[in-house]
N, C-alpha and C positions, 0 to 999 in steps of 0.2 A: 321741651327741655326743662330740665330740673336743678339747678344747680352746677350747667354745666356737664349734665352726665343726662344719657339717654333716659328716655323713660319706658320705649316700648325697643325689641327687640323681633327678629323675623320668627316666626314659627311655621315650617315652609315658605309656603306662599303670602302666611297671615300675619300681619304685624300685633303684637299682643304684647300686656306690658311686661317690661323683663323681670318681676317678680315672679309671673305666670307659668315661665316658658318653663323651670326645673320640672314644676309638677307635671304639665303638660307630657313634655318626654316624656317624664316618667308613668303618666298613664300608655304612652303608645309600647315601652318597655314593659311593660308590667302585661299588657293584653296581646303579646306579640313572645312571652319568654318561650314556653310552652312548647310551640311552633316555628323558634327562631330559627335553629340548624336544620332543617327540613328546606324551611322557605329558601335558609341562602344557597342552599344546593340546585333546589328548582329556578331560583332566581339570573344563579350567575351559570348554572349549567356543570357546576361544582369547581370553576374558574377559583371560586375562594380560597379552596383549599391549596390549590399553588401557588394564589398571590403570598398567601399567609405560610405557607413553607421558604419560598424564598424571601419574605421579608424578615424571617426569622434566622434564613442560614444567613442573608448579607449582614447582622447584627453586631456580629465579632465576640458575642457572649462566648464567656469560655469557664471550664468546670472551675467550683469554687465562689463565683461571683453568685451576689444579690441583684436580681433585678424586680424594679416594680412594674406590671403591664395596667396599666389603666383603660377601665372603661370594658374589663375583660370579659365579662358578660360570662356565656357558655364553657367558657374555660380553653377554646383551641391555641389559641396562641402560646396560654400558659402551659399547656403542655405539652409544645414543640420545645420551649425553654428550660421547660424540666430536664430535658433529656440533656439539655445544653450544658446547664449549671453542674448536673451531675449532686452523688450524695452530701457534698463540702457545700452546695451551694443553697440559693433559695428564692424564689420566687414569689413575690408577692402579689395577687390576685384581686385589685379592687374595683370595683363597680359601686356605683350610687344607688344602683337600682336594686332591692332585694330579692324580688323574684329571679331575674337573671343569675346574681348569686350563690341561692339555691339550685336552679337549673344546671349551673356549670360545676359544683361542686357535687351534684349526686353525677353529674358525667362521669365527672373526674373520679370520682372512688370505682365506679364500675367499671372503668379500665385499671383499678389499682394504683392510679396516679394521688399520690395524698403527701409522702413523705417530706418534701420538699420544697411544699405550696402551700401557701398561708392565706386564709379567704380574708377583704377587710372590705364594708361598707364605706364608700368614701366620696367626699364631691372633688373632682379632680381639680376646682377653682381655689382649692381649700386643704395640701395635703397633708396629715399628722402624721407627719414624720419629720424630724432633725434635718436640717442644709448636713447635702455631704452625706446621704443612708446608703447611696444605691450605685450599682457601676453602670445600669443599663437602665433608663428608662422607653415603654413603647407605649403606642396609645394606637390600635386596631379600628377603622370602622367606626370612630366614637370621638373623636374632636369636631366633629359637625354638628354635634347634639348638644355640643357646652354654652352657656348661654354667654360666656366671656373667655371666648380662646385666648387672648393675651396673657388673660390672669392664668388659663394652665399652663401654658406654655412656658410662662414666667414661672410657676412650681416645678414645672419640669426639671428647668433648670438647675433649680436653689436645692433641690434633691438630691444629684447629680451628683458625686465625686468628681474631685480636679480629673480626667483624661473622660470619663463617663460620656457616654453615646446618648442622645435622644432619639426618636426614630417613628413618624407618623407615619401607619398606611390609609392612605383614605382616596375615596372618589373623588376626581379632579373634571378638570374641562378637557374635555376631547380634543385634539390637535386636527383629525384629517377631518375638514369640513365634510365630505363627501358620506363619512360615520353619523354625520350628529343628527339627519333626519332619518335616519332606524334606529337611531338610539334614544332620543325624544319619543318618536312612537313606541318603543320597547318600553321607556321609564312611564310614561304617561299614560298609557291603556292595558300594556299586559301585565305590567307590575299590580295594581290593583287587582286586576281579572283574577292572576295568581292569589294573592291577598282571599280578598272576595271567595273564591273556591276552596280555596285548601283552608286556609284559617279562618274564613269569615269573618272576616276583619279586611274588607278593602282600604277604609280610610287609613289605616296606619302605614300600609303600603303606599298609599297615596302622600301620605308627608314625609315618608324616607325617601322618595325620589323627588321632592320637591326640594327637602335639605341637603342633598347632592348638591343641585342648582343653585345654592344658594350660600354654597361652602367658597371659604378663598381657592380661587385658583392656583395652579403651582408656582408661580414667582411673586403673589399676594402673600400666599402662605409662606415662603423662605423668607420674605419681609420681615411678615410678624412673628418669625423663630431667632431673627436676626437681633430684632427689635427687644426680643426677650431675653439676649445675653448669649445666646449661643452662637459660636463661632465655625467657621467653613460648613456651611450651610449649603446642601444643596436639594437635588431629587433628581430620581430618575421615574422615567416614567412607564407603565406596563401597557399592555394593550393601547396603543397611540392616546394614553393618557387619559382613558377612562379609571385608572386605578394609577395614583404616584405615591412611592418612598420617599417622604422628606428625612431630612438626617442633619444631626448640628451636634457640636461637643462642647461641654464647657472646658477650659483651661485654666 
């Protein structure tokens, strides 16, 4: 301890100090952009692309409105939102990591999606943008990689317009015990095998299922959205809660 404030932070499994962990990500991001929407399709069985369509129709976005999607990598979420915001509206697309950026933004123009999506490099601990830009903020797959979710959560917030939605999808803890050992073996040997094979890159696969395990769980996490200023907080959960929607609004 250092003044009261941590000095090392988890990276998976590994404790490392929390100056470290940004880069780090950002190395398993950067050697993983390339091959990321391949992998999530072989990984979840293409499970993703439903969580991420329903977490997007349950959002309330509607044509007109700005929203920011953090942490948006490949670009899918942002442009299920496109279609959402419509031409009046707009979308802002940021990720920390620039290869991802690039990656989701040549997507996005080869389906013609450009008009209404704004790419921005950004640390989501840290957002440049004014209290009060955005009607809708989302964060996809990607608050388990921040190295101080309080501190996003808490930008989430100050972002926010008075009525504004916050809205995390992310891997949680399994509910039916009878799930958690094929799922344990699924995260811990085929996940890398996958890795390993298709991207050659087992170990990054190996600390994405380790920072599952290692992310708050669904009533840890409504805590610290609660903690962070946002009110009637809740989540519901997908597949007995290997995937949960958190959700919270400021007033």
């Amino acid at each position: 301890m250092d003044n009261g404030e941590r000095t090392t932070t988890h990276f998976g499994f590994r404790d490392v100090p929390t100056a470290d962990k940004q880069r780090l990500v950002g190395e398993v991001f950067s050697s993983v952009a390339t091959s990321y929407d391949r992998m999530n399709d072989l990984m979840s069985l293409g499970m993703h692309r439903l969580w991420k369509r329903h977490f997007v129709a349950s959002s309330g976005v509607r044509p007109g409105q700005q929203v920011l999607d953090l942490a948006g990598g490949t670009g899918d979420i942002a442009a299920l939102l496109s279609r959402r915001v419509g031409d009046r509206g707009l979308v802002v697309l940021g990720d920390i990591n620039a290869q991802m950026l690039a990656v989701g933004r040549d997507r996005l123009l080869d389906r013609g999606i450009s008009g209404n999506i704004r790419h921005t490099q950004l640390n989501a601990q840290a957002l440049p943008f004014p209290d009060a830009s955005f009607d809708a903020v989302t964060i996809a797959f990607g608050l388990r990689n921040v190295t101080d979710k309080a501190a996003a959560l808490a930008e989430m917030r100050r972002v926010l317009r008075p009525g504004g939605k916050a809205m995390v999808l992310e891997f949680s803890q399994v509910q039916a015990a009878p799930l958690k050992p094929a799922y344990d073996l699924y995260s811990f040997s085929v996940l890398p095998w996958l890795g390993r094979t298709v991207a050659n890159d087992a170990d990054s696969y190996r600390y994405l299922a380790e920072s599952i395990r290692k992310h708050p769980d669904q009533d840890s996490l409504a805590a610290m959205m609660s903690d962070a200023g946002l009110e009637q907080v809740g989540y519901r959960n997908l597949l007995a809660g290997i995937v949960a929607i958190h959700y919270g609004w400021r007033f």
